[in-house]
BALOBA-1460 file (C-alpha; in Angstrom, 3 decimals):
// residues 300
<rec num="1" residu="x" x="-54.905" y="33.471" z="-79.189"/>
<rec num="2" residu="x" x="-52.210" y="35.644" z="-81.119"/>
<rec num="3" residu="x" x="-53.786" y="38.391" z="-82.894"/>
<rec num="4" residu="x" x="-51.435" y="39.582" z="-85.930"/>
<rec num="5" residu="x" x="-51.295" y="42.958" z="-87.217"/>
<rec num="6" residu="x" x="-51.744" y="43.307" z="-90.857"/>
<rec num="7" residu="x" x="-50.468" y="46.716" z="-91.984"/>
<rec num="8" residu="x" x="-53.267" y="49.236" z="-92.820"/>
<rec num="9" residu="x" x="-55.978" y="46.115" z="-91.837"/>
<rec num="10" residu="x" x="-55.902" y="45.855" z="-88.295"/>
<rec num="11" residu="x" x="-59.731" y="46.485" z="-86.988"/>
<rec num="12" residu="x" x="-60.043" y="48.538" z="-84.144"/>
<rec num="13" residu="x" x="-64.011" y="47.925" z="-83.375"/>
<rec num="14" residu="x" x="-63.908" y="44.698" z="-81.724"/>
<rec num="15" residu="x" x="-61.988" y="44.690" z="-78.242"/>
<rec num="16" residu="x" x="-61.409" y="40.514" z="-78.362"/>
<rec num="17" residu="x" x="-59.324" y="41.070" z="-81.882"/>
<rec num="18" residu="x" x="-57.248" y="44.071" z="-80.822"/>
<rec num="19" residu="x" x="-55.896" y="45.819" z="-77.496"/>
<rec num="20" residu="x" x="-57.538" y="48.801" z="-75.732"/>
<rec num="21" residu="x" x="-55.657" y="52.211" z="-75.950"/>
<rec num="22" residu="x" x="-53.958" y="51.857" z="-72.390"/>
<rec num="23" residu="x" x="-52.756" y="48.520" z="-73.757"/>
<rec num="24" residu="x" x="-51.820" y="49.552" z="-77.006"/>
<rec num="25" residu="x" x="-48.114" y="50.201" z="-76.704"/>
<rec num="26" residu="x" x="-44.965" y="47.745" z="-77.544"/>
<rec num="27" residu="x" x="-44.138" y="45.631" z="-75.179"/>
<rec num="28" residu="x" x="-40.471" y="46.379" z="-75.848"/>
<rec num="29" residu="x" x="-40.088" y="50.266" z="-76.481"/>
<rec num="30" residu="x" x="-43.104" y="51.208" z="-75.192"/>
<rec num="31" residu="x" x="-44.154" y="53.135" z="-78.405"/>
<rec num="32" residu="x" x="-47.439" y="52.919" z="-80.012"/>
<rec num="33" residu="x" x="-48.362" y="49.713" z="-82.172"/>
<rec num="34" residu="x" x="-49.772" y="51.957" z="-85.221"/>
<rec num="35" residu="x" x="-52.137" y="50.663" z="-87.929"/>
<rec num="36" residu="x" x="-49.005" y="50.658" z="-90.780"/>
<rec num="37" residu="x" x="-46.724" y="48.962" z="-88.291"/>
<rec num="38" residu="x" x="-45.864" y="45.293" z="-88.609"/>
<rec num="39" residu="x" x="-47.366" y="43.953" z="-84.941"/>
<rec num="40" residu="x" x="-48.308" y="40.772" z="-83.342"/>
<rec num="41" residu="x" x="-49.966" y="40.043" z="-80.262"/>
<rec num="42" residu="x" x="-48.560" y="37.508" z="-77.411"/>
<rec num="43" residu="x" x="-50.676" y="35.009" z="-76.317"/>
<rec num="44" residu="x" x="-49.942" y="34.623" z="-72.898"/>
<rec num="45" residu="x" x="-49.168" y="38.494" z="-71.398"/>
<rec num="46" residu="x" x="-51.537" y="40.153" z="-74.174"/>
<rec num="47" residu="x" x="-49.358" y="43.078" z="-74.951"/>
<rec num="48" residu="x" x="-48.244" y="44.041" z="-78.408"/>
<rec num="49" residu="x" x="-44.855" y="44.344" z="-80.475"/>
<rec num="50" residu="x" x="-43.393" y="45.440" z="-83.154"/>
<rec num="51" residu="x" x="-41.907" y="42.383" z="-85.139"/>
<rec num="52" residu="x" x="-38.664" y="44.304" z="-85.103"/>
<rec num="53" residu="x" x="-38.684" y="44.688" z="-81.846"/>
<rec num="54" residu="x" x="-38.993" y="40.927" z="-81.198"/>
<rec num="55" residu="x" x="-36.603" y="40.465" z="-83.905"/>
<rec num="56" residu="x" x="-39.132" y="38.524" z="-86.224"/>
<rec num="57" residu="x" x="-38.376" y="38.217" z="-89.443"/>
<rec num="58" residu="x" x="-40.192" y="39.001" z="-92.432"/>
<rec num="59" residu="x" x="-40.813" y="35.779" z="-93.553"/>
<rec num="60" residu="x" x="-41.855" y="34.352" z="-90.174"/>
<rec num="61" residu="x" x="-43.603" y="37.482" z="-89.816"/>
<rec num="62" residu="x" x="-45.920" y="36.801" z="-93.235"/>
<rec num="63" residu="x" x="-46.262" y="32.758" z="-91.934"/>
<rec num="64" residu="x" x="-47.450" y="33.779" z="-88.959"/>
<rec num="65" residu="x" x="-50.005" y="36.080" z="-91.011"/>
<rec num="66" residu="x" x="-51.111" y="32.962" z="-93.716"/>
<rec num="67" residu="x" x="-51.782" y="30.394" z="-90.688"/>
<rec num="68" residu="x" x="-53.493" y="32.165" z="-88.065"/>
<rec num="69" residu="x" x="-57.086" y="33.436" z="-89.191"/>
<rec num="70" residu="x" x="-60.102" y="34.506" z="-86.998"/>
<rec num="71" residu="x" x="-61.768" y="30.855" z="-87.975"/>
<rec num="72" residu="x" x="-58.158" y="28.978" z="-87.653"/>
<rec num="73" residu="x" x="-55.209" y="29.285" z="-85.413"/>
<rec num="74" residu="x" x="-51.819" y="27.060" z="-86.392"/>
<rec num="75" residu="x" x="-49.263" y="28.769" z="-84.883"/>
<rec num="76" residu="x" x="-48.670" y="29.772" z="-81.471"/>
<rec num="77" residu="x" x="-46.238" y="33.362" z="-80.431"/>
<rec num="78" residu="x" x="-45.511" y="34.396" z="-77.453"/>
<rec num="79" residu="x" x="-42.963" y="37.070" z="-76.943"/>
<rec num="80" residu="x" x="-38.961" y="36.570" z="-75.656"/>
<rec num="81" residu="x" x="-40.108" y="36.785" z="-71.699"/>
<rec num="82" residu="x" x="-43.026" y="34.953" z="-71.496"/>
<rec num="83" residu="x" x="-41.550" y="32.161" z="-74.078"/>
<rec num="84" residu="x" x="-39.234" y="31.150" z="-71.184"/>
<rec num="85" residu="x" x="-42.320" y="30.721" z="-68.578"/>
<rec num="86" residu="x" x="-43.775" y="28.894" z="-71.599"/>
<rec num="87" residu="x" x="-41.103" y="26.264" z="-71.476"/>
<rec num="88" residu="x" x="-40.869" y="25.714" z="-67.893"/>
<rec num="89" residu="x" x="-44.141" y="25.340" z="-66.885"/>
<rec num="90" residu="x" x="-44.881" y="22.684" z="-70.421"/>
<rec num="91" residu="x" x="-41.747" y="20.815" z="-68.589"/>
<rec num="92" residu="x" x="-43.015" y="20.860" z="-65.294"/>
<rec num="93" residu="x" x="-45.872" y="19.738" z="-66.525"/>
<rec num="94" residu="x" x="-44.678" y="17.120" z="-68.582"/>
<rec num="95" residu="x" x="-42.778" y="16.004" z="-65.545"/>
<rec num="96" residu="x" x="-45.824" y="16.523" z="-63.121"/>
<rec num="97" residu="x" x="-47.801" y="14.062" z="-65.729"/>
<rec num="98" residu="x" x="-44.636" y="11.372" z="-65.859"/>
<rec num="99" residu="x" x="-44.425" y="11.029" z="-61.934"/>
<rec num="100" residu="x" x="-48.658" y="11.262" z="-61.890"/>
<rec num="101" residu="x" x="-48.587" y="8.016" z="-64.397"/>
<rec num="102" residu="x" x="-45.446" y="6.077" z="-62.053"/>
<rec num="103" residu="x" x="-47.866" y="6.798" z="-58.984"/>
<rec num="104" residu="x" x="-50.941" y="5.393" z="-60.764"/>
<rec num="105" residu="x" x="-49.015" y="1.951" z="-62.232"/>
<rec num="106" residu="x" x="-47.892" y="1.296" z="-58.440"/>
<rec num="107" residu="x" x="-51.269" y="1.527" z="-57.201"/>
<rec num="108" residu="x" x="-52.577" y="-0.480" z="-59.407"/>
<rec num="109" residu="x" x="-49.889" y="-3.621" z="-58.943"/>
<rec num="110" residu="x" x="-50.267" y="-2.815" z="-55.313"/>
<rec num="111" residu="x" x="-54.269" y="-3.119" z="-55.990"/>
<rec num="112" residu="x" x="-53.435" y="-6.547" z="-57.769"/>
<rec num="113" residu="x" x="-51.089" y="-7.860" z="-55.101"/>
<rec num="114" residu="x" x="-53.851" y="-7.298" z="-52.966"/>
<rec num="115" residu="x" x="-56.533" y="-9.082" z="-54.735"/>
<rec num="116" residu="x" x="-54.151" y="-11.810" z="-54.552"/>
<rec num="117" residu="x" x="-53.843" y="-11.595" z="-50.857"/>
<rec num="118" residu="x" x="-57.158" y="-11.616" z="-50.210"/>
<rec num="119" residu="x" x="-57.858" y="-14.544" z="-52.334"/>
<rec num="120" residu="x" x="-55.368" y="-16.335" z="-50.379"/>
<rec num="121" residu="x" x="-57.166" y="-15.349" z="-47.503"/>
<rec num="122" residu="x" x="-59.872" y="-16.633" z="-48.358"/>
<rec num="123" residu="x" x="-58.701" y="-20.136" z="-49.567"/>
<rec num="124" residu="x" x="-56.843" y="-20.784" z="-45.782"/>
<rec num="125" residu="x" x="-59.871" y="-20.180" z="-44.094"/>
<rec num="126" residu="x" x="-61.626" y="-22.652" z="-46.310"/>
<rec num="127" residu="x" x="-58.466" y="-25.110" z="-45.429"/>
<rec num="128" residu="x" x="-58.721" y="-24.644" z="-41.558"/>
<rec num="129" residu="x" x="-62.153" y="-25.636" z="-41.811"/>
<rec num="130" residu="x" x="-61.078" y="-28.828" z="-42.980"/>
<rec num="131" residu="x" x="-58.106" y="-29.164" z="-40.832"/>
<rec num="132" residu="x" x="-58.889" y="-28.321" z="-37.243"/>
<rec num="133" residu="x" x="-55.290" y="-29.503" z="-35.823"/>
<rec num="134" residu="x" x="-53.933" y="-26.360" z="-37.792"/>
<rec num="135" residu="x" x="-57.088" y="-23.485" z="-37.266"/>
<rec num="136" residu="x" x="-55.041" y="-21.987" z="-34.695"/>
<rec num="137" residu="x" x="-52.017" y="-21.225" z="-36.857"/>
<rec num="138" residu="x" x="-54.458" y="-20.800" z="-39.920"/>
<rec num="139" residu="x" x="-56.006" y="-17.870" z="-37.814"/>
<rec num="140" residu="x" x="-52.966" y="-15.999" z="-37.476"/>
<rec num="141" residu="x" x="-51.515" y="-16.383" z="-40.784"/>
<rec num="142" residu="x" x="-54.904" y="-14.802" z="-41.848"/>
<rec num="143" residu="x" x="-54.468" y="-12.180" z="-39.046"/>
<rec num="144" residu="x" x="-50.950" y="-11.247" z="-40.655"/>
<rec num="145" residu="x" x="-52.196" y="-10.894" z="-43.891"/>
<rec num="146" residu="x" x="-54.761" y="-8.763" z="-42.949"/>
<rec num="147" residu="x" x="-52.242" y="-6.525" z="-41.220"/>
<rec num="148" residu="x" x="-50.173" y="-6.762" z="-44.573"/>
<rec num="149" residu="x" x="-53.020" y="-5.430" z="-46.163"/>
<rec num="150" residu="x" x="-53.238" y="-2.716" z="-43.847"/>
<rec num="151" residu="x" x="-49.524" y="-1.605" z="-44.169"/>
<rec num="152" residu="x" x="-49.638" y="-1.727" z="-47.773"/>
<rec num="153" residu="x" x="-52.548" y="0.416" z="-47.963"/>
<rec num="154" residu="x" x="-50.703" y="3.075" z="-45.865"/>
<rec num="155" residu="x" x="-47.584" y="2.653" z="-47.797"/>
<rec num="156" residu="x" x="-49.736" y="3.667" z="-50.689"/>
<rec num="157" residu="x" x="-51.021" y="6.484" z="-49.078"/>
<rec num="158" residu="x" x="-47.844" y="7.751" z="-48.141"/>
<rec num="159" residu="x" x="-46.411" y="7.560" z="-51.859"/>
<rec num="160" residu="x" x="-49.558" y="9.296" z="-53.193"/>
<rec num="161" residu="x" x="-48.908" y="11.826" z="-51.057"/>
<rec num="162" residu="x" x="-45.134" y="12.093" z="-50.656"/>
<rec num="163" residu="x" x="-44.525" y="14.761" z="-53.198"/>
<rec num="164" residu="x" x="-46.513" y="16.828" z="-51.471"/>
<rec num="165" residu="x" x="-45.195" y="16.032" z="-48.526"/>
<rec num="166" residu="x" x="-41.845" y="17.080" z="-49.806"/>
<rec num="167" residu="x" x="-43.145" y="20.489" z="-50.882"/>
<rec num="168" residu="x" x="-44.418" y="21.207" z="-47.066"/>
<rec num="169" residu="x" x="-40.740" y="20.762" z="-46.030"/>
<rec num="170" residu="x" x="-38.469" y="22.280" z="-48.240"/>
<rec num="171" residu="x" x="-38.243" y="25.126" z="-45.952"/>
<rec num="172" residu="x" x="-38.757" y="23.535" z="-42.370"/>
<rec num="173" residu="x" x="-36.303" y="22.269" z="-40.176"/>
<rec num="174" residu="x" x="-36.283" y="20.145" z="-37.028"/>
<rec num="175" residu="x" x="-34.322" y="21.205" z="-33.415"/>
<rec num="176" residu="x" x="-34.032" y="18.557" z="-30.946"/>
<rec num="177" residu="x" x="-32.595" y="18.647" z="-27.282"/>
<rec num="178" residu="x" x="-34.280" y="21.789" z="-26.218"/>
<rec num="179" residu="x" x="-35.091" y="21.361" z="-22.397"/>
<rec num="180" residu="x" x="-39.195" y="21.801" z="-22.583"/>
<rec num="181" residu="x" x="-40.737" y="24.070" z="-20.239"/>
<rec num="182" residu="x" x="-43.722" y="25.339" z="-18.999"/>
<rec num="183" residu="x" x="-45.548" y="28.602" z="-20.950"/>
<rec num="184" residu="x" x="-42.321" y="28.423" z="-22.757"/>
<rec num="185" residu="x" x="-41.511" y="31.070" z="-25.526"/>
<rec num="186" residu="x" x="-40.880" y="28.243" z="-28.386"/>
<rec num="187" residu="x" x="-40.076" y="31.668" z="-30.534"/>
<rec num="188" residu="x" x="-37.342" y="33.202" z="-28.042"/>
<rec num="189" residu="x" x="-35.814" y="29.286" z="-27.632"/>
<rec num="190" residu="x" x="-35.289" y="29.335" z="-31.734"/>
<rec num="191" residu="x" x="-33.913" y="32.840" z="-32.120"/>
<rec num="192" residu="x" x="-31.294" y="31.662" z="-29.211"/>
<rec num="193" residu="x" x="-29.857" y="28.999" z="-31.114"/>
<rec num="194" residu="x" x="-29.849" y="30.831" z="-34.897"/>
<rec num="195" residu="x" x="-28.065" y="33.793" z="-33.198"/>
<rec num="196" residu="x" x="-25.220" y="31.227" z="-31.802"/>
<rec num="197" residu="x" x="-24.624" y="29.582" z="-35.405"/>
<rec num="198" residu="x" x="-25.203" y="33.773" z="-36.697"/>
<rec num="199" residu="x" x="-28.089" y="33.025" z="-38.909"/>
<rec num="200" residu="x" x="-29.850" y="36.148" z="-39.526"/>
<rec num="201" residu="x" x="-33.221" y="34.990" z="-40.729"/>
<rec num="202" residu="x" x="-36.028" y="34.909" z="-38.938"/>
<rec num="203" residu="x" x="-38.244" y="31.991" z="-39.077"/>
<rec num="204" residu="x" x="-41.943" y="32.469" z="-39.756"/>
<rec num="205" residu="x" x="-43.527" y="29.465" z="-37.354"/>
<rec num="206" residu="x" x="-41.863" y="27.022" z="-35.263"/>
<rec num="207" residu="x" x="-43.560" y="24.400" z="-32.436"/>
<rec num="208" residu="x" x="-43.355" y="21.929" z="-30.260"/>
<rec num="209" residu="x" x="-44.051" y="17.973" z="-32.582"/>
<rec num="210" residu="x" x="-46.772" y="15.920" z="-30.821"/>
<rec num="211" residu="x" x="-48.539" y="15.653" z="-27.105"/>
<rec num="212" residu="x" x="-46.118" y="16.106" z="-24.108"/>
<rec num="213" residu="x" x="-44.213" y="12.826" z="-23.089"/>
<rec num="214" residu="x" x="-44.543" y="10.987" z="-19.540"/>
<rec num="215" residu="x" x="-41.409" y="10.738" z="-19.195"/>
<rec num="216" residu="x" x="-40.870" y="14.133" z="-19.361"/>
<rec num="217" residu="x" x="-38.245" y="14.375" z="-22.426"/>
<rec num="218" residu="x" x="-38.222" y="17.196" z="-24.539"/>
<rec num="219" residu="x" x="-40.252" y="17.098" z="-27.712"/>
<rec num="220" residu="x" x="-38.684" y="17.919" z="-31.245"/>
<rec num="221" residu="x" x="-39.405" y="21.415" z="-32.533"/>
<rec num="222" residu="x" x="-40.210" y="21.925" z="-36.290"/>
<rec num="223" residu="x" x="-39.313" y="25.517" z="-37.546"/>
<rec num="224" residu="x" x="-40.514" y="27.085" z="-40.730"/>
<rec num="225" residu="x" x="-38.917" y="29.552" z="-42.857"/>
<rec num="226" residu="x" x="-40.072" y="32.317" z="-45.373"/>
<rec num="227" residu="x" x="-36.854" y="30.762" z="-47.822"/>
<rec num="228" residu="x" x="-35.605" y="27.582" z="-48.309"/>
<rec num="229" residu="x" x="-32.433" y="29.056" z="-48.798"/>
<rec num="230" residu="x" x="-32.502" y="30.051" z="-44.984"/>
<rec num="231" residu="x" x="-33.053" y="26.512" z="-44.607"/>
<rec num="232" residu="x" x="-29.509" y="25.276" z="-45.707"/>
<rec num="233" residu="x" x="-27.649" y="28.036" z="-44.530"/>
<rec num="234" residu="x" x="-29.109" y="26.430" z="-41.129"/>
<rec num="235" residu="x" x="-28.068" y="23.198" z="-41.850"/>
<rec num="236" residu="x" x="-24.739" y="24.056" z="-43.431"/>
<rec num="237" residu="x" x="-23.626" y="26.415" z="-40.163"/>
<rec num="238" residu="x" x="-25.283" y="23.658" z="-37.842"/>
<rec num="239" residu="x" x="-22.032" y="21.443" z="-37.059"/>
<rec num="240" residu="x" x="-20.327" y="24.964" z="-35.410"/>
<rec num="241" residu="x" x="-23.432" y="24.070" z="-32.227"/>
<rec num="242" residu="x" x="-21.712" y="21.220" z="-30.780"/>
<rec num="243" residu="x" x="-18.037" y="23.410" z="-30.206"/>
<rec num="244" residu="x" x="-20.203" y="26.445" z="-28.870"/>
<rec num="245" residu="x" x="-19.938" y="26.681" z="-24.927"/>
<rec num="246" residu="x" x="-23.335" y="26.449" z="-22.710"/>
<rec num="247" residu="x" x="-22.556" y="29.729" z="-20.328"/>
<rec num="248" residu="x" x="-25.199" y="31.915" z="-20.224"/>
<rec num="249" residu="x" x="-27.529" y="29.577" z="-22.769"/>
<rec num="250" residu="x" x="-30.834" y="28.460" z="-22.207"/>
<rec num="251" residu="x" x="-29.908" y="24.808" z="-24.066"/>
<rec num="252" residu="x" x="-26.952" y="22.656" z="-24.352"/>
<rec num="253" residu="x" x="-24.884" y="23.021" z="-27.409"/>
<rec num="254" residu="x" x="-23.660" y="19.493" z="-26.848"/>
<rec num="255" residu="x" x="-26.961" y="17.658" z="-26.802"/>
<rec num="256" residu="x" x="-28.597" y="19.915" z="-29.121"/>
<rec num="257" residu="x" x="-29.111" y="18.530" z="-32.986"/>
<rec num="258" residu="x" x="-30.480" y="20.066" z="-35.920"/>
<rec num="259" residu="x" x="-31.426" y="18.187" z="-39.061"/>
<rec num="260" residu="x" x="-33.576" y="18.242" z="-42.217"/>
<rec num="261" residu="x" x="-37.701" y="18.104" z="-41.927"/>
<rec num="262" residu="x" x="-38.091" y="14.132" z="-43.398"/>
<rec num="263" residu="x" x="-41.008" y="12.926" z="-44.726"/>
<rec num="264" residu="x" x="-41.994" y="9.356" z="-43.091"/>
<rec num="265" residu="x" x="-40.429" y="7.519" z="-46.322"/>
<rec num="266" residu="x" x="-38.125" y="9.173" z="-46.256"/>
<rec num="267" residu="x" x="-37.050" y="8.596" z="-43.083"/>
<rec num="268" residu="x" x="-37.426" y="5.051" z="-43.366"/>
<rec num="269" residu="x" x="-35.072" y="5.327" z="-46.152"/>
<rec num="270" residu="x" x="-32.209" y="7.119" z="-43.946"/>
<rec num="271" residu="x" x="-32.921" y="4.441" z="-41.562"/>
<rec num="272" residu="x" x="-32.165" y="1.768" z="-43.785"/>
<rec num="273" residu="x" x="-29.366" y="3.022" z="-44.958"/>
<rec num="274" residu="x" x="-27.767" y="3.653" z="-41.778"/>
<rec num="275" residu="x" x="-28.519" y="-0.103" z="-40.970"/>
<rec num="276" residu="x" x="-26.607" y="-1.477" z="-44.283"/>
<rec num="277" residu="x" x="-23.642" y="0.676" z="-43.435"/>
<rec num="278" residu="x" x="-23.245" y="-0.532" z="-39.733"/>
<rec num="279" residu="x" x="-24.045" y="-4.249" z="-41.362"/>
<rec num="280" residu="x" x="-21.075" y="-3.348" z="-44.277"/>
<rec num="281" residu="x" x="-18.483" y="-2.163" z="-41.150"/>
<rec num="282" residu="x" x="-19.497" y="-5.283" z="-38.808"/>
<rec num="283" residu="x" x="-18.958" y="-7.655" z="-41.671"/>
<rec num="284" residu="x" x="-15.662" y="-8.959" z="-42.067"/>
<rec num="285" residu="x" x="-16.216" y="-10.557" z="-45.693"/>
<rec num="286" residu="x" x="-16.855" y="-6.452" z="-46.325"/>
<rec num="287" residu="x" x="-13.486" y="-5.094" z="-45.226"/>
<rec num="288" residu="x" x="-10.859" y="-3.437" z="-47.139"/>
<rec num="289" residu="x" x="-8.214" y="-5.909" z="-48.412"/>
<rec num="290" residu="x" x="-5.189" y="-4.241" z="-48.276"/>
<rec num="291" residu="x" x="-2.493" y="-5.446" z="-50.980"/>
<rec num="292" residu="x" x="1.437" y="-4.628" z="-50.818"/>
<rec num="293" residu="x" x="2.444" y="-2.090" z="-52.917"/>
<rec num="294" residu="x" x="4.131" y="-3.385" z="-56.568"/>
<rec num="295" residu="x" x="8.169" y="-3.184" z="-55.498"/>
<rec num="296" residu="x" x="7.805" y="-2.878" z="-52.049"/>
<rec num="297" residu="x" x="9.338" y="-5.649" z="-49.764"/>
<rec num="298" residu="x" x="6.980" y="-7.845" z="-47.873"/>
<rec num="299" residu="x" x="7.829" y="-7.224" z="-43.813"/>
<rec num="300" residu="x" x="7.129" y="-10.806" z="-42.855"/>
């Protein structure tokens, strides 16, 4: 809570209602808050100021004074640094609250859809009962359900937990085409390929994705930096690989890819999309039409 400094008033017997002597200096010019001096107290970093030092006016000063008592606190002060911290963590919280309430209204219409589905359920096994011709095809239209049920579940788990997700990665990166060898020195492998597309930064973890393959290809390697900035200098100098030449490297520029760390959705997502652009460029109906130009000549 703010603690305002009347002039000549200000008690200095209770610690709670007014700074200790180490702490008893302006915030802003470092000079004693004195008992005749016109002070207020911020509420978040605790330190005091003069009000001209803040640059409060009088008559904010004496409102300040009239609604904030020992019993009753109105009005909230917090001094020029903090009040910026203020405002962006009330926004990130008001955003944080927003996204929390979209999560919990698609849960719930996914729990409703499936209710639904179950009750469906429910009513074909009661029809292929009846009808034995159709149990057989009743059976695995309940079997697919089931597995829709399933799938939506995890889809809701991965929404739930796709912010967080995204918060893992924003500094991670993924290298594929790295030949994969035994007691290999992942580290050494990484370092190679930053120093040919002269990145500087080191990263602070990087290993091999999942259990080795039977067929012997070379698993992805995720790489994790201190900075996310590190992370798009990466990906901005990462097209310069393919035109590097392979003497004297342990990997081949060529066949060597680095792209962003995706979450699951969001790779599905990048999937998709690739799939309606090769749909677009494959449809005729989607083509260009391309129209003489006003005054020029057709060339029939």
């Amino acid at each position: 809570m703010s603690q305002i400094n009347k002039p000549a008033t200000r008690s200095r017997t209770n610690s709670l209602t007014h700074p200790t002597e180490n702490s008893d200096k302006c915030g802003s010019c470092n000079k004693s808050v004195l008992d005749n001096d016109k002070g207020v107290q911020c509420e978040i970093c605790q330190l005091w100021f003069h009000s001209k030092c803040q640059k409060i006016p009088d008559c904010l000063y004496n409102t300040l004074i009239e609604c904030n008592t020992p019993t009753d606190h109105i009005v909230h002060w917090y001094c020029d640094r903090c009040n910026g911290v203020a405002k962006t963590l009330v926004t990130n919280l008001s955003q944080l609250s927003i996204r929390q309430d979209k999560l919990e209204s698609e849960f719930q219409s996914a729990s409703k859809d499936i209710v639904t589905i179950k009750n469906d359920i429910e009513e074909n096994r009661a029809t292929t009962s009846l009808i034995n011709t159709s149990s057989i095809q009743s059976q695995n239209d309940i079997k697919g359900l089931t597995s829709d049920i399933v799938s939506m579940n995890d889809k809701i788990k991965y929404i739930i937990s796709e912010p967080d997700e995204i918060e893992k990665r924003k500094s991670s990166i993924i290298i594929k085409g790295i030949p994969e060898t035994p007691d290999e020195d992942i580290p050494r492998k990484v370092k190679q390929v930053l120093d040919v597309i002269k990145v500087e930064d080191n990263p602070k973890f990087s290993r091999r994705l999942g259990e080795p393959r039977e067929d012997k290809r070379s698993r992805p390697i995720r790489v994790i930096f201190e900075k996310e900035a590190s992370k798009f200098e990466v990906l901005t100098k990462a097209k310069t690989l393919r035109d590097t030449p392979s003497d004297d490297l342990t990997f081949n520029p060529a066949v060597t890819f680095i792209a962003p760390d995706l979450t699951k959705l969001q790779r599905e997502r990048e999937y998709n999309k690739r799939v309606d652009r090769r749909r677009n460029r494959d449809d005729p109906r989607r083509r260009p039409i391309i129209q003489d130009r006003p005054g020029t000549p057709n060339q029939d």
